[in-house]
C-alpha positions as CSV (number, residue, x, y, z in Angstrom):
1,X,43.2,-30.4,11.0
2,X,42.8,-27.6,13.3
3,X,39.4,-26.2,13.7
4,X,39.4,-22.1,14.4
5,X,36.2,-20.0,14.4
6,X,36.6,-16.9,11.9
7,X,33.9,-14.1,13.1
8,X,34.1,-10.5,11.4
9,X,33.0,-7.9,13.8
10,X,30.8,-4.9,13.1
11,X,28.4,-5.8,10.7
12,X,25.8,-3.3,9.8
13,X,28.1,-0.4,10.7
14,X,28.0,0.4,7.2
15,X,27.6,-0.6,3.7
16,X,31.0,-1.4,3.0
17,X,31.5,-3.5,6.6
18,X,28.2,-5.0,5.7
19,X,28.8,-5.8,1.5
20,X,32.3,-7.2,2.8
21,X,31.2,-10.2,5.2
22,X,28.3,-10.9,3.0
23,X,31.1,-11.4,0.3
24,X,33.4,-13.0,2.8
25,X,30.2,-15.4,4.0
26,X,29.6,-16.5,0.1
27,X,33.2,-17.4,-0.4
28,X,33.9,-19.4,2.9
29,X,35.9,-17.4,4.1
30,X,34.2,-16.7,7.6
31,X,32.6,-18.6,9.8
32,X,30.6,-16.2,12.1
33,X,30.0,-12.6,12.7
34,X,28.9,-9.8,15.3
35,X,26.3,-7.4,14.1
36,X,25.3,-3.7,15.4
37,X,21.9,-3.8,16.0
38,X,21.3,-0.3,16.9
39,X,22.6,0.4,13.0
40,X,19.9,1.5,11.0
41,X,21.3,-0.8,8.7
42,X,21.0,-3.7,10.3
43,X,17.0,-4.3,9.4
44,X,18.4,-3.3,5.8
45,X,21.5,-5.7,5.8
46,X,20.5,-8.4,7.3
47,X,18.6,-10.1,5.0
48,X,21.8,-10.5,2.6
49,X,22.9,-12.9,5.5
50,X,19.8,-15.0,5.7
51,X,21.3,-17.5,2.8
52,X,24.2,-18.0,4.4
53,X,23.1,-18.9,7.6
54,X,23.8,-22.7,7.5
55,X,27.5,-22.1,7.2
56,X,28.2,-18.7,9.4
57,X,27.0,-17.6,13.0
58,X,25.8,-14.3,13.2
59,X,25.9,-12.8,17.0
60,X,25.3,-9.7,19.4
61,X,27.8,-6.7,19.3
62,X,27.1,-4.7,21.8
63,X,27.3,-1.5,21.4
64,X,28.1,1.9,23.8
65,X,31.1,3.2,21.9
66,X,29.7,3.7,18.3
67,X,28.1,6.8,16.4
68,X,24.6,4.8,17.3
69,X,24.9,4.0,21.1
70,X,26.0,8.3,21.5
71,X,22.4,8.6,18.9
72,X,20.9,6.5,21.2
73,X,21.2,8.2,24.2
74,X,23.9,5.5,26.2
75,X,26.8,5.8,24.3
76,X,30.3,8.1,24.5
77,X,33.5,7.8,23.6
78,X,35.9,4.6,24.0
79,X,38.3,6.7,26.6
80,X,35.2,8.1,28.6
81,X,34.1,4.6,28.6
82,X,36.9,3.0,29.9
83,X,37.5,5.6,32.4
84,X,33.6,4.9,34.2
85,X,34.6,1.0,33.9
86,X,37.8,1.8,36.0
87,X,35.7,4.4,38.1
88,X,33.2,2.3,39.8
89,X,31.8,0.8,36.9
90,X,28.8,1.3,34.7
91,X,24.7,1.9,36.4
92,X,24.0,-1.9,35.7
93,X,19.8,-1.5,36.0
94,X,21.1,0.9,33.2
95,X,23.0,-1.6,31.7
96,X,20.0,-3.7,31.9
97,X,18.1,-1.8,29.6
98,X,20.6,-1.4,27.0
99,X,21.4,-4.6,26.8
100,X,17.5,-5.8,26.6
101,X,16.9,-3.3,23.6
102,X,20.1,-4.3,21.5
103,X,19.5,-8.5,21.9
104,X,15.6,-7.2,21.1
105,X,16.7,-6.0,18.4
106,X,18.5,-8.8,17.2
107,X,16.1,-11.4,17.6
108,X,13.0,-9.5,15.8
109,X,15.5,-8.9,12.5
110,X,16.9,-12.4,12.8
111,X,13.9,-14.4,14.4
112,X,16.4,-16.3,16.6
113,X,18.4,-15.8,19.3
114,X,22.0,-14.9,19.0
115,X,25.0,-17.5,18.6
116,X,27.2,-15.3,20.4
117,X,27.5,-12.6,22.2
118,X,31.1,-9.8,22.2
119,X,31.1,-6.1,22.7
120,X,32.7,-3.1,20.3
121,X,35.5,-2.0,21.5
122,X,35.1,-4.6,24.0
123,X,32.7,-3.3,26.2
124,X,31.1,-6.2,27.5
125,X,33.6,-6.8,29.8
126,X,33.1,-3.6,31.2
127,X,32.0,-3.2,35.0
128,X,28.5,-3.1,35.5
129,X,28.2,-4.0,32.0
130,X,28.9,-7.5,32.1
131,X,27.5,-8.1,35.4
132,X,24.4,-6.8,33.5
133,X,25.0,-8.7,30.7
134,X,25.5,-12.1,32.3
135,X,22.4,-11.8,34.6
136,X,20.5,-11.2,31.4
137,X,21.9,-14.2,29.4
138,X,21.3,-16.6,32.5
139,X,17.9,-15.4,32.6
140,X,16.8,-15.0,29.2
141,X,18.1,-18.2,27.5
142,X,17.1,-20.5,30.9
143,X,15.5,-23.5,29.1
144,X,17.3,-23.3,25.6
145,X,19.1,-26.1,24.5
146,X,22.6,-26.1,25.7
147,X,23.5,-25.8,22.2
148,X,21.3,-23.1,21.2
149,X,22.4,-20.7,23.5
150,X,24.4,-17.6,22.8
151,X,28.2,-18.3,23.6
152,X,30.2,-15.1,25.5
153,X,33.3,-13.8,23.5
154,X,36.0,-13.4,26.1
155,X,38.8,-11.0,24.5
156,X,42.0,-12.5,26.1
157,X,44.8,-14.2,23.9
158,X,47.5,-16.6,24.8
159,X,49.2,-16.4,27.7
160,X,52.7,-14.8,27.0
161,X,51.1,-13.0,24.2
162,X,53.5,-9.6,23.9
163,X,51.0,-7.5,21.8
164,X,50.1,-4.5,23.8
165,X,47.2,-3.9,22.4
166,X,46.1,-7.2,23.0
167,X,47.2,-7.5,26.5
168,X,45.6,-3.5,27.6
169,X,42.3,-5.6,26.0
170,X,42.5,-9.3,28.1
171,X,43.5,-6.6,31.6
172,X,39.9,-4.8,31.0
173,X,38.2,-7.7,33.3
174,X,38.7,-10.1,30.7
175,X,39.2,-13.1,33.6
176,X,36.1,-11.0,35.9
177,X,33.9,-11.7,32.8
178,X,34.9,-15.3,32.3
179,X,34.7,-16.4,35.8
180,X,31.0,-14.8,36.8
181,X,29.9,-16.6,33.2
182,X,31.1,-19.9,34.4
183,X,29.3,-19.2,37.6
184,X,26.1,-18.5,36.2
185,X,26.0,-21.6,33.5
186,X,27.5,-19.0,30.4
187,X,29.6,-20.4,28.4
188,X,32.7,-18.6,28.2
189,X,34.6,-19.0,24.7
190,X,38.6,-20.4,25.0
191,X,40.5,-17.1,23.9
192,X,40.2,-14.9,21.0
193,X,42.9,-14.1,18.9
194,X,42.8,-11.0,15.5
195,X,43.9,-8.3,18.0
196,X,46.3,-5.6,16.7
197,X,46.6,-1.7,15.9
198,X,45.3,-2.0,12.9
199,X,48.4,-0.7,11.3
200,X,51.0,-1.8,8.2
201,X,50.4,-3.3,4.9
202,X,48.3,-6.3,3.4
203,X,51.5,-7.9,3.6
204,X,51.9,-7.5,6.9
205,X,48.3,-8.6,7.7
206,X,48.7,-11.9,5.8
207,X,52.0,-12.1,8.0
208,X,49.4,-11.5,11.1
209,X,47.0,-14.1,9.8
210,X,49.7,-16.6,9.4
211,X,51.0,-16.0,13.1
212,X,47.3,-16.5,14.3
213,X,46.3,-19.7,12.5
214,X,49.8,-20.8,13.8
215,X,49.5,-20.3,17.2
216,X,45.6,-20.2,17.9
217,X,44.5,-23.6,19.9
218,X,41.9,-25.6,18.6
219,X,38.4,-24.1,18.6
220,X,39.5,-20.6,19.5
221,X,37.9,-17.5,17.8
222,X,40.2,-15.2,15.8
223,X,38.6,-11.8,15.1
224,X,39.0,-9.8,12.1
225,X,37.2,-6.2,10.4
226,X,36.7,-6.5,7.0
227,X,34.9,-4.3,5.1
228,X,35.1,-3.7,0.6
229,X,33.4,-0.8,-1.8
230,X,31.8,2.7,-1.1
231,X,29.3,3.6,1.4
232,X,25.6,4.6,0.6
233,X,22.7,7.3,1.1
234,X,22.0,5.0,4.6
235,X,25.1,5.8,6.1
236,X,24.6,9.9,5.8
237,X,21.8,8.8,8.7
238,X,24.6,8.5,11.0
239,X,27.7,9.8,11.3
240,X,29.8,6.3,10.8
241,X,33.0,7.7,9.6
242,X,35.4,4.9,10.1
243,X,38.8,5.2,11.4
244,X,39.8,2.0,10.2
245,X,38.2,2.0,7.4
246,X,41.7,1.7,5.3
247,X,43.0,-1.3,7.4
248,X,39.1,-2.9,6.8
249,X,39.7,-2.8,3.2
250,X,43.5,-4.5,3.5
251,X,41.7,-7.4,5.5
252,X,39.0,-8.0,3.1
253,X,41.5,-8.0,0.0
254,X,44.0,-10.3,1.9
255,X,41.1,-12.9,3.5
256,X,39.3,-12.9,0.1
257,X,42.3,-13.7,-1.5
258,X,44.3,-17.2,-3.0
259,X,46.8,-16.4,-0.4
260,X,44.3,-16.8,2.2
261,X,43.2,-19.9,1.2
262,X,46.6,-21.2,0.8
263,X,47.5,-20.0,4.3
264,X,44.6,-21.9,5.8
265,X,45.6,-25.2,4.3
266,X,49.3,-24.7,5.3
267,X,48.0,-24.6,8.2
268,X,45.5,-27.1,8.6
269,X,43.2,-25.3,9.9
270,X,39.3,-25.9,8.9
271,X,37.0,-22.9,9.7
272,X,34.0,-24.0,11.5
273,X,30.8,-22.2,12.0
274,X,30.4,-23.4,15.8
275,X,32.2,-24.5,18.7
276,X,31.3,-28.0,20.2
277,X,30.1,-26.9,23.5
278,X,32.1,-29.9,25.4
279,X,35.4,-28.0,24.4
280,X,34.5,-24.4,24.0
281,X,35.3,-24.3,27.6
282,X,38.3,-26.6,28.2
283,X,40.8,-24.8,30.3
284,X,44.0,-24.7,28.1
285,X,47.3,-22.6,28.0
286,X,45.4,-19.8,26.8
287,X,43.2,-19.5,30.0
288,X,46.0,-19.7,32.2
């Protein structure tokens, strides 16, 4: 059996994204996921998770890209985001304080410190950012049990991987990330896998899935967006109108599904909550 991590990003950003991991989380069919902490909805949400948390991770997404980091004060648009990483890089004392409110944020909902840590929209690779963001982990988490601390998501697929999308993602400082991690005693995850344009048919995501659980190596993290049902009064708070919010709903009926399962064991692969911290690391083909 191969052993794959299954994390669903975005939790919190609204009631459907939140109602479909929880669902996801009660059938087995996930293994971690990446919350939004500066959602008002996380407080609310979170709770729903609290049952579950012997069989599914539940990590940092930080946030500068969403309706909450612009209502916060830090936060614009993906482009405009990407443009100050390639232009110098982000303020990191900034950075600093960004950072330090969204992990407090975590840890007085959840009462623990994060398993993980990834960014939406990938922004913890960022310049500045995850220079920021590193110093911070290093620092906080000195004296936690190796296997208590938060793991870092690095967004880079195979090697040879010809998705676009997937390789524009691993050339945003994917390897700058990984290597200052390593440097400072992070541990960087093996490669992450889910990426794509969130286009097509259910169909065509099973087809996706299939590719993923074929070719992911053992212990690597495939990503996924799930999300099922309507929003609620909460989500009028802030704007969260979801752009994906069609392709959300294809995920969730495909990985809730018998196909699903039946993919998994044709397969072999076992979905496991964590990653043994001996191999999270181990320099494969996909690191190359």
């Amino acid at each position: 059996m191969k052993h794959l991590i299954l994390n669903a990003d975005d939790f919190a950003f609204n009631a459907a994204v939140s109602r479909g991991i929880v669902t996801l989380a009660q059938k087995g069919r996930l293994t971690a996921t990446s919350a939004m902490t500066l959602s008002p909805r996380w407080a609310t949400d979170a709770p729903a998770l609290a049952e579950f948390r012997a069989q599914i991770d539940v990590g940092l997404h930080l946030d500068w890209t969403s309706p909450f980091a612009i209502n916060a004060g830090h936060g614009f648009g993906l482009k405009r985001a990407m443009l100050s990483a390639v232009l110098g890089g982000f303020n990191k004392t900034t950075a600093r304080v960004v950072i330090e409110r969204q992990l407090d944020a975590f840890e007085q909902v959840w009462q623990v410190s994060p398993s993980h840590i990834d960014g939406h929209q990938h922004v913890h690779q960022f310049k500045g950012i995850r220079d920021a963001l590193v110093d911070i982990m290093a620092k906080r988490y000195n004296g936690v049990p190796s296997d208590q601390k938060p793991y870092l998501r690095i967004s880079k697929g195979a090697s040879g991987w010809l998705d676009v999308k997937a390789n524009v993602i691993a050339a945003l400082n994917a390897n700058a990330i990984k290597n200052i991690a390593t440097k400072a005693g992070i541990t960087p995850a093996k490669g992450l896998f889910g990426i794509y344009n969130f286009e097509g048919s259910e169909a065509d995501f099973a087809r996706l899935m299939a590719q993923w659980l074929r070719e992911a190596p053992d212990y690597t993290i495939i990503m996924c967006h799930p999300a099922h049902g309507v929003l609620d009064a909460l989500d009028s708070v802030i704007d969260a109108d979801d752009a994906i919010a069609q392709a959300r709903q294809r995920e969730f009926n495909y990985l809730s599904s018998d196909d699903f399962a039946q993919a998994l064991l044709h397969a072999s692969v076992d979905l496991k909550k964590s990653i043994p911290i001996n191999l999270i690391s181990m320099k494969g083909p996909e690191t190359a």
